[in-house]
Predicted model as a PDB file, atoms N, CA, C, CB and O in Angstrom, pLDDT in the B-factor column:
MODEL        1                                                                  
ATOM      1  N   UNK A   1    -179.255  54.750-163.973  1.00 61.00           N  
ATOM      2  CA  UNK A   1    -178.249  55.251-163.039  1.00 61.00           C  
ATOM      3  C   UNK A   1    -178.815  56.467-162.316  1.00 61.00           C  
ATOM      4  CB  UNK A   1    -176.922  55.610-163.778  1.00 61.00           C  
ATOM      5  O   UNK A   1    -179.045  57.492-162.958  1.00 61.00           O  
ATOM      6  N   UNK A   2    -179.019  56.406-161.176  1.00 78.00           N  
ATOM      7  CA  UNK A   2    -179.093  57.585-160.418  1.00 78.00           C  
ATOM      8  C   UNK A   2    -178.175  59.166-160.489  1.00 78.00           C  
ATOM      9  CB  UNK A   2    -178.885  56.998-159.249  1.00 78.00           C  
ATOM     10  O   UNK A   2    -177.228  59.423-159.745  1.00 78.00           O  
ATOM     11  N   UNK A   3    -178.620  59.924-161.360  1.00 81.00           N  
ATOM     12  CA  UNK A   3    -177.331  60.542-161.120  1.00 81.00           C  
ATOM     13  C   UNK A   3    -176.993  61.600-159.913  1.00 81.00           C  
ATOM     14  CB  UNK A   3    -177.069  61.180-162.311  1.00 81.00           C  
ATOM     15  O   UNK A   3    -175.957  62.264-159.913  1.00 81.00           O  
ATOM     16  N   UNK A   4    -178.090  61.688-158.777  1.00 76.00           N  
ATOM     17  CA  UNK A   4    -177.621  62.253-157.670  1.00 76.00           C  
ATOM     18  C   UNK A   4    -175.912  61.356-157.233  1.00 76.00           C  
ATOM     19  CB  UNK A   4    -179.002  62.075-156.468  1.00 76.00           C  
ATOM     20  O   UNK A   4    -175.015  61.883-156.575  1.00 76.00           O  
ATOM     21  N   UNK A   5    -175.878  60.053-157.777  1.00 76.00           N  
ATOM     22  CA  UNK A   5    -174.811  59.263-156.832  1.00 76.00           C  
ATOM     23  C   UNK A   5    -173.513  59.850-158.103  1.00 76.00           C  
ATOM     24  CB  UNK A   5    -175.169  56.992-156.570  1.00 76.00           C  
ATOM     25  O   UNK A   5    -172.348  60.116-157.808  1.00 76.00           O  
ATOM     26  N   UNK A   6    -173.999  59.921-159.228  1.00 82.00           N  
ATOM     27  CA  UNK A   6    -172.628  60.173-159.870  1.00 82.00           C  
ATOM     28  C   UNK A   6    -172.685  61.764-160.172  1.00 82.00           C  
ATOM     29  CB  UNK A   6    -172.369  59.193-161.350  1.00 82.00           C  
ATOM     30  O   UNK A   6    -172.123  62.170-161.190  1.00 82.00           O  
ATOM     31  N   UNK A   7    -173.422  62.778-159.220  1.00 78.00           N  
ATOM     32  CA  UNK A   7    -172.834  64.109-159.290  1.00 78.00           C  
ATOM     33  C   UNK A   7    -171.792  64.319-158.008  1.00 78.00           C  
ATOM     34  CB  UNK A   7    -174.068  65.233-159.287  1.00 78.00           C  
ATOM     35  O   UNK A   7    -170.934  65.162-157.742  1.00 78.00           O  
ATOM     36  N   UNK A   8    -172.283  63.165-157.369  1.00 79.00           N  
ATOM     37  CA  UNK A   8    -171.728  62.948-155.477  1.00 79.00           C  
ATOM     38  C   UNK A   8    -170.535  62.438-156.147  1.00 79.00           C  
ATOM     39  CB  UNK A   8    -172.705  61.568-154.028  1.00 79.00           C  
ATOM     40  O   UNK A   8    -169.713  63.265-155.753  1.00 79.00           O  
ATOM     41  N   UNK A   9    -169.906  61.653-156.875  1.00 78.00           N  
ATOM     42  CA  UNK A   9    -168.690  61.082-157.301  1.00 78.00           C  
ATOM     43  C   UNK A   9    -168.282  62.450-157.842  1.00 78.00           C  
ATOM     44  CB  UNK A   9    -168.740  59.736-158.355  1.00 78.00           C  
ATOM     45  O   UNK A   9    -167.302  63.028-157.372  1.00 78.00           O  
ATOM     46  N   UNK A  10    -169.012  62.974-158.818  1.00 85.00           N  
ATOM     47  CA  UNK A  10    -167.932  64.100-160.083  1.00 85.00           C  
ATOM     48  C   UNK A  10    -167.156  65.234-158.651  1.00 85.00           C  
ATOM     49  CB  UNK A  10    -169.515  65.599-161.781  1.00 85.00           C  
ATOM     50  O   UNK A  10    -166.020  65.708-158.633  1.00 85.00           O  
ATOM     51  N   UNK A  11    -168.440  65.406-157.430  1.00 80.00           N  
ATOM     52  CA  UNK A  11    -167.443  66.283-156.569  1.00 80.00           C  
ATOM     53  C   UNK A  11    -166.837  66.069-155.965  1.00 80.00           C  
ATOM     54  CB  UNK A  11    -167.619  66.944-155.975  1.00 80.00           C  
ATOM     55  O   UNK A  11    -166.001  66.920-155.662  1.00 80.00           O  
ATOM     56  N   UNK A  12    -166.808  64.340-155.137  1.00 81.00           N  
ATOM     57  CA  UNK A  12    -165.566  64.320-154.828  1.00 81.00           C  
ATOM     58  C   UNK A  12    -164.094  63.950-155.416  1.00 81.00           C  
ATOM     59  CB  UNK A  12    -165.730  63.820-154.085  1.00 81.00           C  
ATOM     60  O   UNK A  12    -163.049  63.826-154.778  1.00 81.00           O  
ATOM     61  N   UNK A  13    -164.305  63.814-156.767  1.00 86.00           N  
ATOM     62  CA  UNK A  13    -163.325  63.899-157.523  1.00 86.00           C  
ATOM     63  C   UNK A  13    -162.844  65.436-157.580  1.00 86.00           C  
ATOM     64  CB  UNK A  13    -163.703  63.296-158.775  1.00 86.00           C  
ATOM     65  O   UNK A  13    -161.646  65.586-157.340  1.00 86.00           O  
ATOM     66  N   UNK A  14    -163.423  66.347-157.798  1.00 86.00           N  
ATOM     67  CA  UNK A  14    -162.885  68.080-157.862  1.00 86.00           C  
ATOM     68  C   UNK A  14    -162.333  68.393-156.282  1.00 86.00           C  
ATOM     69  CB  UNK A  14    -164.485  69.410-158.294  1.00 86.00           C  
ATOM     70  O   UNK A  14    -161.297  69.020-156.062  1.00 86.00           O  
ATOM     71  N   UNK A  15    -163.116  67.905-155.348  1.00 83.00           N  
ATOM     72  CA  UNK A  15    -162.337  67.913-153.941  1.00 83.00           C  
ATOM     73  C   UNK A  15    -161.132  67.162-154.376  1.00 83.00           C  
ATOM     74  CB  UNK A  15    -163.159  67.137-152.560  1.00 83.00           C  
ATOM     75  O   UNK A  15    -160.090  67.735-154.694  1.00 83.00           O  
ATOM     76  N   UNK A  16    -161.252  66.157-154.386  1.00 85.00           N  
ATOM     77  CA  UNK A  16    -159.483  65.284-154.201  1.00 85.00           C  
ATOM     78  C   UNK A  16    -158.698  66.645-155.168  1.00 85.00           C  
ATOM     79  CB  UNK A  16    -159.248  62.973-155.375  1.00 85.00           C  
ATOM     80  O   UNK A  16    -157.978  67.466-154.600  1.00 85.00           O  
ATOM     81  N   UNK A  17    -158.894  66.685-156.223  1.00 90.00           N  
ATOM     82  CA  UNK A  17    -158.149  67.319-156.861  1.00 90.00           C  
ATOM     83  C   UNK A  17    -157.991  68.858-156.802  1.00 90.00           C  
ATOM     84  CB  UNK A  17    -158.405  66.932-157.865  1.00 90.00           C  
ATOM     85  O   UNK A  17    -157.210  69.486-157.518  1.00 90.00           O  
ATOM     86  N   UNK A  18    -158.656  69.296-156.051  1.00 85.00           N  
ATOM     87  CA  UNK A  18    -158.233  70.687-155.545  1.00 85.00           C  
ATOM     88  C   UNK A  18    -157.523  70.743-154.043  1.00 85.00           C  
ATOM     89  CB  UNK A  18    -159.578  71.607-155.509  1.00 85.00           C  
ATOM     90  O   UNK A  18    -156.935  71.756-153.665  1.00 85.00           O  
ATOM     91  N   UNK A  19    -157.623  69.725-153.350  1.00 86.00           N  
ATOM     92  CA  UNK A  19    -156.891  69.501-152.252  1.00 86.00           C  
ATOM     93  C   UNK A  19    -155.436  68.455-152.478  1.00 86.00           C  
ATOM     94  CB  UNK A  19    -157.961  68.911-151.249  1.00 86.00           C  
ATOM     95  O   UNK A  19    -154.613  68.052-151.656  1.00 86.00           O  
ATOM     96  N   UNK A  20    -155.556  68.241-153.976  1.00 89.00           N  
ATOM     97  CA  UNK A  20    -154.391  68.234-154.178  1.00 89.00           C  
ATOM     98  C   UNK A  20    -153.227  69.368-154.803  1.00 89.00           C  
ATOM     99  CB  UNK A  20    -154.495  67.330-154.728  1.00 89.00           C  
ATOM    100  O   UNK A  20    -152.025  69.529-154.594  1.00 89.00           O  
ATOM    101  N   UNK A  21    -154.102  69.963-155.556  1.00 92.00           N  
ATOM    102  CA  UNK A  21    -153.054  71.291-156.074  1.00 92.00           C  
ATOM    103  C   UNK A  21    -153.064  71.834-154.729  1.00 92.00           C  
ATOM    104  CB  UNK A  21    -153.658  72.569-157.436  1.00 92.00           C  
ATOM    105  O   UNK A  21    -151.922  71.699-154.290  1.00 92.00           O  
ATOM    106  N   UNK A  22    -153.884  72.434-153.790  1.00 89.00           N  
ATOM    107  CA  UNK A  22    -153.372  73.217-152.546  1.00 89.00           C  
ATOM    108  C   UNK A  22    -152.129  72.469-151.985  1.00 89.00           C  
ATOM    109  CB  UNK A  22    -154.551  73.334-151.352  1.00 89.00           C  
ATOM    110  O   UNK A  22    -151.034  73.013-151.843  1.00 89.00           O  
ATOM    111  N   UNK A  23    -152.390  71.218-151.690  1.00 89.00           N  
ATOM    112  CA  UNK A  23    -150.942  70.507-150.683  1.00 89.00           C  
ATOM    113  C   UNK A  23    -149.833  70.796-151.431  1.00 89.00           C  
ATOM    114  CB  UNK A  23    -150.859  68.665-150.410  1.00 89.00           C  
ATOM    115  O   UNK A  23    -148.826  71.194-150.845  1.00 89.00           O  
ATOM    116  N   UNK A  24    -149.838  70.621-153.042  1.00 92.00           N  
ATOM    117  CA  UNK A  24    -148.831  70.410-153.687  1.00 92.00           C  
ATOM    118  C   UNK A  24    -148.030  71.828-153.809  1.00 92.00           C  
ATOM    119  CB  UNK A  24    -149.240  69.753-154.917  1.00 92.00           C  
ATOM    120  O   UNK A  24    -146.815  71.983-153.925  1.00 92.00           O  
ATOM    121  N   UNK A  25    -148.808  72.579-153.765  1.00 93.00           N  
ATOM    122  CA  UNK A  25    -148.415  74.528-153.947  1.00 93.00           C  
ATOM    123  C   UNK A  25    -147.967  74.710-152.100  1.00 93.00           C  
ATOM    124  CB  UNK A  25    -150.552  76.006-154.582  1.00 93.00           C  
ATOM    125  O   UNK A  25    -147.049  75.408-151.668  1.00 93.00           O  
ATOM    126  N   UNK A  26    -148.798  73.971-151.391  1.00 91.00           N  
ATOM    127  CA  UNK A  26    -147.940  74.599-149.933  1.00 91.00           C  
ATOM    128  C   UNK A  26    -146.681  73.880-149.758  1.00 91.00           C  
ATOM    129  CB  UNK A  26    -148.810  74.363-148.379  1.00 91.00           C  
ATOM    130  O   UNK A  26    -145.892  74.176-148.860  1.00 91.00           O  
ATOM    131  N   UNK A  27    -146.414  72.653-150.855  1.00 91.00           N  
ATOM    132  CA  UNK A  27    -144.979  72.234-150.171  1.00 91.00           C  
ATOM    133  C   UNK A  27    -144.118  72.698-150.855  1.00 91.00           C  
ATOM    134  CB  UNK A  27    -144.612  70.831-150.011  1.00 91.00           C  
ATOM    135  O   UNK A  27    -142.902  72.639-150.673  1.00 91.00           O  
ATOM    136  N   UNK A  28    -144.881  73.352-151.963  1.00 94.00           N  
ATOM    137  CA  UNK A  28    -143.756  73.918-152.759  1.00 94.00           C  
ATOM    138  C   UNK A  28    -143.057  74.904-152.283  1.00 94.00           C  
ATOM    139  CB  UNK A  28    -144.109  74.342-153.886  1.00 94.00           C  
ATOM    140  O   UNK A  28    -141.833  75.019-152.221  1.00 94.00           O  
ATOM    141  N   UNK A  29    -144.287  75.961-151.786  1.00 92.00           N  
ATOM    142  CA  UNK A  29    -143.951  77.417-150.728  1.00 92.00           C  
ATOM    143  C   UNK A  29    -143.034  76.837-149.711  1.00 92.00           C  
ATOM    144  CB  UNK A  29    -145.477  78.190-149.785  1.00 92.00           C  
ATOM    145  O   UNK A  29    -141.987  77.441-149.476  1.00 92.00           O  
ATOM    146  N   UNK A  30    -143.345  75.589-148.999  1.00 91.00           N  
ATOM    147  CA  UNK A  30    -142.514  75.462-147.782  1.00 91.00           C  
ATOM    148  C   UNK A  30    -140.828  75.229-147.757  1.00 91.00           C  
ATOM    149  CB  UNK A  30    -143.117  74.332-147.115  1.00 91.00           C  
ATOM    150  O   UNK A  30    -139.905  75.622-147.043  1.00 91.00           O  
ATOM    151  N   UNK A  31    -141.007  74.103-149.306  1.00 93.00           N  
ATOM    152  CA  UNK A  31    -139.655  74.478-149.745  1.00 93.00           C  
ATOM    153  C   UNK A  31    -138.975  75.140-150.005  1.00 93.00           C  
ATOM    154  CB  UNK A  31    -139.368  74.302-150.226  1.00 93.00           C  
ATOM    155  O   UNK A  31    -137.785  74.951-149.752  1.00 93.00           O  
ATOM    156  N   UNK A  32    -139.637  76.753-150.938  1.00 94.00           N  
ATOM    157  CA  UNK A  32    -138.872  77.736-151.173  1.00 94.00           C  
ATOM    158  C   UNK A  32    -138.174  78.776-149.819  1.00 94.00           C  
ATOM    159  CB  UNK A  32    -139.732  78.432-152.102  1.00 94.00           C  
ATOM    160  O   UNK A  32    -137.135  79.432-149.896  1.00 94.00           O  
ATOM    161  N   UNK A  33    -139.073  78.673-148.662  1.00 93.00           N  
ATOM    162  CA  UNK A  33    -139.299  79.160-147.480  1.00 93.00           C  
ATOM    163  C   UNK A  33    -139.485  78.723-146.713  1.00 93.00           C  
ATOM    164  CB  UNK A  33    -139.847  79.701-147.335  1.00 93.00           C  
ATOM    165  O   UNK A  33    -140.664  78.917-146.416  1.00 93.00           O  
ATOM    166  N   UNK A  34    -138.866  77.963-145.855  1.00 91.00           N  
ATOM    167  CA  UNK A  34    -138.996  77.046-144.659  1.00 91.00           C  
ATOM    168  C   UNK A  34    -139.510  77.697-143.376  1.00 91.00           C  
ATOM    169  CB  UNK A  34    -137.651  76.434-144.350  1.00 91.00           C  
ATOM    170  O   UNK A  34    -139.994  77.027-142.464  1.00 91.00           O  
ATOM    171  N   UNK A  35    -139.356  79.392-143.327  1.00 93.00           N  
ATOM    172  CA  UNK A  35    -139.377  79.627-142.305  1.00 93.00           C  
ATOM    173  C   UNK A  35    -141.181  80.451-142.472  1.00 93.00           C  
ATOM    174  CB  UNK A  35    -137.900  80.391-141.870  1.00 93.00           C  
ATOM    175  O   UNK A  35    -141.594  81.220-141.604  1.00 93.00           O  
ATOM    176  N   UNK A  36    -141.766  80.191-143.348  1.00 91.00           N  
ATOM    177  CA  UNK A  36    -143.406  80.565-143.418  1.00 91.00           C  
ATOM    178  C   UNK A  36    -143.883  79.534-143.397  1.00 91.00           C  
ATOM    179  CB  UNK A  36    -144.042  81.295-144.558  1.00 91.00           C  
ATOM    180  O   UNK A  36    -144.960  79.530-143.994  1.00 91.00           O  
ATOM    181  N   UNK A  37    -143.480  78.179-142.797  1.00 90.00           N  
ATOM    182  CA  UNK A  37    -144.232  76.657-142.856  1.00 90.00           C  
ATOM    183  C   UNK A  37    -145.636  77.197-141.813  1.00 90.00           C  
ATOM    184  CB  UNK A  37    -142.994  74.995-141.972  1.00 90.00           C  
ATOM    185  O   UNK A  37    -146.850  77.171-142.015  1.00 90.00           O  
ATOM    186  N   UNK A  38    -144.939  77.596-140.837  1.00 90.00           N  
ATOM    187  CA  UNK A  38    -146.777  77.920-140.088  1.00 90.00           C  
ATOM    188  C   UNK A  38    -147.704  78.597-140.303  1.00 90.00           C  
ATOM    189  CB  UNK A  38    -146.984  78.374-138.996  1.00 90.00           C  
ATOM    190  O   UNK A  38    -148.886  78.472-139.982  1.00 90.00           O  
ATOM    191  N   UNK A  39    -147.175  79.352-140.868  1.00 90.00           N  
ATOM    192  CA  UNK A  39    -148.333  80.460-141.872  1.00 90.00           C  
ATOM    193  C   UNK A  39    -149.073  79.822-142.698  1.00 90.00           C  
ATOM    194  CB  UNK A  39    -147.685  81.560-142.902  1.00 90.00           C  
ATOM    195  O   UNK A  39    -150.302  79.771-142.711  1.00 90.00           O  
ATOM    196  N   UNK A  40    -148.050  79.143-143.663  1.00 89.00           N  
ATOM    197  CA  UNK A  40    -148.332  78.618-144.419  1.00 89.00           C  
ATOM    198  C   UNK A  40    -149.366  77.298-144.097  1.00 89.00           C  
ATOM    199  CB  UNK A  40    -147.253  78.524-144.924  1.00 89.00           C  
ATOM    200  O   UNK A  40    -150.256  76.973-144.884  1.00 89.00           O  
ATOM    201  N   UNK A  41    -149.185  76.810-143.209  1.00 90.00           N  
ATOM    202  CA  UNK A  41    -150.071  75.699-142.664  1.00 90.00           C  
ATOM    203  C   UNK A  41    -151.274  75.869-142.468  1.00 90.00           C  
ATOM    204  CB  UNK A  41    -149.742  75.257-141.592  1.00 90.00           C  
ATOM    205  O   UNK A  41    -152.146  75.084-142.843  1.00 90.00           O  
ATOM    206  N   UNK A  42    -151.492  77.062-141.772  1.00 91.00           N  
ATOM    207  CA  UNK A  42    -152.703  77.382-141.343  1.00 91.00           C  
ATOM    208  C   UNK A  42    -153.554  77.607-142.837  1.00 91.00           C  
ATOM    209  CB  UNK A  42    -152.597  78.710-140.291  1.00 91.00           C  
ATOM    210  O   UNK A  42    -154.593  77.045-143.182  1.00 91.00           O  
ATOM    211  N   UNK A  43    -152.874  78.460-143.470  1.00 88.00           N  
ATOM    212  CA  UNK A  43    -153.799  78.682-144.697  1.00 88.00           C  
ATOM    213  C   UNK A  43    -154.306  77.375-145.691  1.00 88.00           C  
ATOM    214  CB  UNK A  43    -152.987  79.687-145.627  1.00 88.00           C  
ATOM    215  O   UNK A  43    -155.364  77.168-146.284  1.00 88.00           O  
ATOM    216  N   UNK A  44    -153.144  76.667-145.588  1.00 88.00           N  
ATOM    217  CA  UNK A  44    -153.572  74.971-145.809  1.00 88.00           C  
ATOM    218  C   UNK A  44    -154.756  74.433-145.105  1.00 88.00           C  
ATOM    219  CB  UNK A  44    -152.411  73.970-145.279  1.00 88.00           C  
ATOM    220  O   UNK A  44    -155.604  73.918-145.833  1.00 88.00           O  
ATOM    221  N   UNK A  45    -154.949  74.448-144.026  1.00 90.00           N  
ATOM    222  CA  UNK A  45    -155.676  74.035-143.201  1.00 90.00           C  
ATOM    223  C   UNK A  45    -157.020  75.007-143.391  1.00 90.00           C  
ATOM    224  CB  UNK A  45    -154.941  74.002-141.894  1.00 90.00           C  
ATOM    225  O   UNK A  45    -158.006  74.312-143.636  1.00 90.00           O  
ATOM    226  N   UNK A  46    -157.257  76.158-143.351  1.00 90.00           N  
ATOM    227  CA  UNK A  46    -158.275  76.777-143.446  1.00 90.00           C  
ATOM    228  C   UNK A  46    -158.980  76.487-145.236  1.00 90.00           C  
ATOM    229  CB  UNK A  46    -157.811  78.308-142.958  1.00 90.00           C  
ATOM    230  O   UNK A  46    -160.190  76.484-145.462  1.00 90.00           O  
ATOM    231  N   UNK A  47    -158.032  76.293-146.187  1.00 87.00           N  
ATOM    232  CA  UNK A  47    -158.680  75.993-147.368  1.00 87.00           C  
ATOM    233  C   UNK A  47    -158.942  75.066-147.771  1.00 87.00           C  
ATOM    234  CB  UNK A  47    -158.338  76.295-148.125  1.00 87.00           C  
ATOM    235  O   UNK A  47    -159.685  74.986-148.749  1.00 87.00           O  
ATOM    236  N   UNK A  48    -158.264  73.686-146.972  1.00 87.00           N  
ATOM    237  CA  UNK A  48    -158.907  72.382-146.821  1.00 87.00           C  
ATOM    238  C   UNK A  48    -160.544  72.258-146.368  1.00 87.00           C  
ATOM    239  CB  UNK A  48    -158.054  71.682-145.783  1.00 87.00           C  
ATOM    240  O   UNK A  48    -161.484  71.566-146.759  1.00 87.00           O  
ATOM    241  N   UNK A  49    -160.374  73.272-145.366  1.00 89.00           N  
ATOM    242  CA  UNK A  49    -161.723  73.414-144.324  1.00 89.00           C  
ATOM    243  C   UNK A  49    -163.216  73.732-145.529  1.00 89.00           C  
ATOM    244  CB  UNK A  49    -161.389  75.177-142.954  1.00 89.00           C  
ATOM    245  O   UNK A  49    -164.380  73.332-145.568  1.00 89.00           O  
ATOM    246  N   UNK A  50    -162.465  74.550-146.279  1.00 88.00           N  
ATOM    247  CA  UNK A  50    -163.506  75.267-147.414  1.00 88.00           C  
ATOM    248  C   UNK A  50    -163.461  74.310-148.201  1.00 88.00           C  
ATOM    249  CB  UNK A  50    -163.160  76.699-148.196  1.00 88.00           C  
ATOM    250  O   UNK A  50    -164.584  73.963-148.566  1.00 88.00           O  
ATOM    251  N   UNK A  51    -162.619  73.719-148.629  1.00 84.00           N  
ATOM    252  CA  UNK A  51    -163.048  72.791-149.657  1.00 84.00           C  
ATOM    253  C   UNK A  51    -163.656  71.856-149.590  1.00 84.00           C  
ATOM    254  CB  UNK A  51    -162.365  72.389-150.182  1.00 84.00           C  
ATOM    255  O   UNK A  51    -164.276  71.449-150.572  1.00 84.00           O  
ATOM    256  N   UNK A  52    -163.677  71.110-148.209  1.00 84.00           N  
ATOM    257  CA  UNK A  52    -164.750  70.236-147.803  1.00 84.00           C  
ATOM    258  C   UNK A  52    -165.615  70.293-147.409  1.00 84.00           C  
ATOM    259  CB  UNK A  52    -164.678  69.667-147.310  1.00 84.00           C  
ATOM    260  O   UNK A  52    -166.450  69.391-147.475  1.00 84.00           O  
ATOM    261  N   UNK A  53    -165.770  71.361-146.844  1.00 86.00           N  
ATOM    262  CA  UNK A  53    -167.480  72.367-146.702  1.00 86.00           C  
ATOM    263  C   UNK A  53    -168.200  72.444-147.670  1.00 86.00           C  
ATOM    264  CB  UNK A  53    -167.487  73.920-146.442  1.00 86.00           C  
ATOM    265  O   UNK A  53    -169.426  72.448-147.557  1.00 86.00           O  
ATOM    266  N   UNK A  54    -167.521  72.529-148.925  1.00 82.00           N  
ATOM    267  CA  UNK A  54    -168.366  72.557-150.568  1.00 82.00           C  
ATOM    268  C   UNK A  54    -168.556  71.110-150.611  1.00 82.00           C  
ATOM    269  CB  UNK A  54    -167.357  73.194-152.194  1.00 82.00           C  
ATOM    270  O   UNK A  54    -169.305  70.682-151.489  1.00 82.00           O  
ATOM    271  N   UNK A  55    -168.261  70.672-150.185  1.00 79.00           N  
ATOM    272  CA  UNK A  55    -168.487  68.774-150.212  1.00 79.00           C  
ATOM    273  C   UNK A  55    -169.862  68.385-149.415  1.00 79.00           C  
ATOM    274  CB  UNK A  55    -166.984  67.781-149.189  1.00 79.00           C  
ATOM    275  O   UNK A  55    -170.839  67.754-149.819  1.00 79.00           O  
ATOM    276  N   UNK A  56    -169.575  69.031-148.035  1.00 84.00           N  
ATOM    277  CA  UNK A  56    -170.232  68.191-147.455  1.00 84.00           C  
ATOM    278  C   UNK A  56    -171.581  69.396-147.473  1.00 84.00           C  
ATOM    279  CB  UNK A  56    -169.477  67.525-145.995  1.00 84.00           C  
ATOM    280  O   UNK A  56    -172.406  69.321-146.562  1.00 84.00           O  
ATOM    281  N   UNK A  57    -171.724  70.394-148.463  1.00 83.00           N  
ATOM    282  CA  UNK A  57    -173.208  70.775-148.701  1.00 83.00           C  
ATOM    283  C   UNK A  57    -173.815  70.359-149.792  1.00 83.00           C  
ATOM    284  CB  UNK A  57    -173.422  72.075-148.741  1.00 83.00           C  
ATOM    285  O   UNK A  57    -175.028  70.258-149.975  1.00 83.00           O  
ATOM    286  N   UNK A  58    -172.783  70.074-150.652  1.00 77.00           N  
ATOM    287  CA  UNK A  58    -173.082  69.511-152.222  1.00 77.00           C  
ATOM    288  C   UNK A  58    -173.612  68.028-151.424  1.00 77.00           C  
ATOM    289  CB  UNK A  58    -171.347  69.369-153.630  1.00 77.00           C  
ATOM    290  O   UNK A  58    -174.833  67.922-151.542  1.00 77.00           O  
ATOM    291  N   UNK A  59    -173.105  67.088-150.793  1.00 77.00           N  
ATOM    292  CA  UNK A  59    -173.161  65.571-150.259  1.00 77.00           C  
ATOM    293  C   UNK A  59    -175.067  65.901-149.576  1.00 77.00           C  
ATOM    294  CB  UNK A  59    -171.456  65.102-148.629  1.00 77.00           C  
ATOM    295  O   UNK A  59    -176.041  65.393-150.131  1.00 77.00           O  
ATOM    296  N   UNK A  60    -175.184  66.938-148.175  1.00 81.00           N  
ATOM    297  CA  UNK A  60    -176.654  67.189-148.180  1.00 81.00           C  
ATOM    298  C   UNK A  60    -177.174  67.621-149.021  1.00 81.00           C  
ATOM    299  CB  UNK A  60    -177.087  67.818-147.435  1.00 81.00           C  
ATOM    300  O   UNK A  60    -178.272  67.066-148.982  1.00 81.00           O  
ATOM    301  N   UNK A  61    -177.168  68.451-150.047  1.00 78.00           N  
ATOM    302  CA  UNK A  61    -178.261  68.350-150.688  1.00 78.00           C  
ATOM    303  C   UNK A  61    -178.658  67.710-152.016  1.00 78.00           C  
ATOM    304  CB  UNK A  61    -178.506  69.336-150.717  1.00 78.00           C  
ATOM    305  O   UNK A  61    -179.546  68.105-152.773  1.00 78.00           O  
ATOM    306  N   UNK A  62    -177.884  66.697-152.168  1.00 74.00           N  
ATOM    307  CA  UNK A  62    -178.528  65.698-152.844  1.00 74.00           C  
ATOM    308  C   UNK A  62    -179.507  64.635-152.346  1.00 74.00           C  
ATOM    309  CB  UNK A  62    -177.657  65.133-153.326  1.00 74.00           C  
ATOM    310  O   UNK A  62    -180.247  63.965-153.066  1.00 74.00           O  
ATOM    311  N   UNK A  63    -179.394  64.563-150.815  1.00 75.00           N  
ATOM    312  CA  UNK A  63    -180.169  63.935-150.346  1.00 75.00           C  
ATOM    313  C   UNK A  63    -181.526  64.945-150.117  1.00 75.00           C  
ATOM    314  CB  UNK A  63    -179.515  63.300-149.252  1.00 75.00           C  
ATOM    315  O   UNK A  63    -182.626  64.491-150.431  1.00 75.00           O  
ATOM    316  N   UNK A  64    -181.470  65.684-149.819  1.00 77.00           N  
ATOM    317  CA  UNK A  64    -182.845  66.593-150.299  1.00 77.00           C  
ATOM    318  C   UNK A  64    -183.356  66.727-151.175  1.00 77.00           C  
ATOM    319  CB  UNK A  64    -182.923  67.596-150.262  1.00 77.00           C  
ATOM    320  O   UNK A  64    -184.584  66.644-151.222  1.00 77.00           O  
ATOM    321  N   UNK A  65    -182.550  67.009-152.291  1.00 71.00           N  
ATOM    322  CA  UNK A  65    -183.146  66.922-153.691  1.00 71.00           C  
ATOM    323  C   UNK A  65    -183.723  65.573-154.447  1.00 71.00           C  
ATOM    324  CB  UNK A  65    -182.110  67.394-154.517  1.00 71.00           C  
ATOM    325  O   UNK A  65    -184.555  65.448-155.345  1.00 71.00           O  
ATOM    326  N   UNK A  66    -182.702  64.332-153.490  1.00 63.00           N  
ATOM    327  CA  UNK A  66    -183.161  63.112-154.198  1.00 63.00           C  
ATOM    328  C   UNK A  66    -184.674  62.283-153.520  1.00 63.00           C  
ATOM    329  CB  UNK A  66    -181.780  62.061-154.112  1.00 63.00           C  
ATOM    330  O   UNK A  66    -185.041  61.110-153.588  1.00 63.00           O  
ATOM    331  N   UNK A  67    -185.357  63.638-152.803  1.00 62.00           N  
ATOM    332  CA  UNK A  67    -186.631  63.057-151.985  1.00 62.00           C  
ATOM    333  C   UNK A  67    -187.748  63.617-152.448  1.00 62.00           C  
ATOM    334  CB  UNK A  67    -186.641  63.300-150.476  1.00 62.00           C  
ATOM    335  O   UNK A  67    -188.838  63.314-151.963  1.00 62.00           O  
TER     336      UNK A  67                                                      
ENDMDL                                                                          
END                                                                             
């Protein structure tokens, strides 16, 4: 088994699942507070941004490393 392909799986499993506690904590906020939904969005949106940025450097450099 290659394991460059199943360290590429273990992170996007920690992505799904950290972009799931974020969604799940901003709808919670949005519920408690309806009126910080855009605030609140943006910061959703900017920590989505980071969390898939750790993806997609972890995703290149396995292909560097696997050469």
């Amino acid at each position: 088994m290659n394991l460059q392909i199943l360290a590429l799986g273990i992170a996007v499993l920690g992505v799904s699942i950290g972009e799931g506690i974020l969604v799940a904590n901003i709808a919670k906020s949005a519920a408690r507070q309806p009126e910080m939904f855009s605030k609140l969005q943006t910061l959703m949106f900017t920590g989505v941004a980071f969390i898939e940025g750790t993806f997609f450097v972890l995703f290149a450099f396995t292909f560097f490393v696997g050469k």
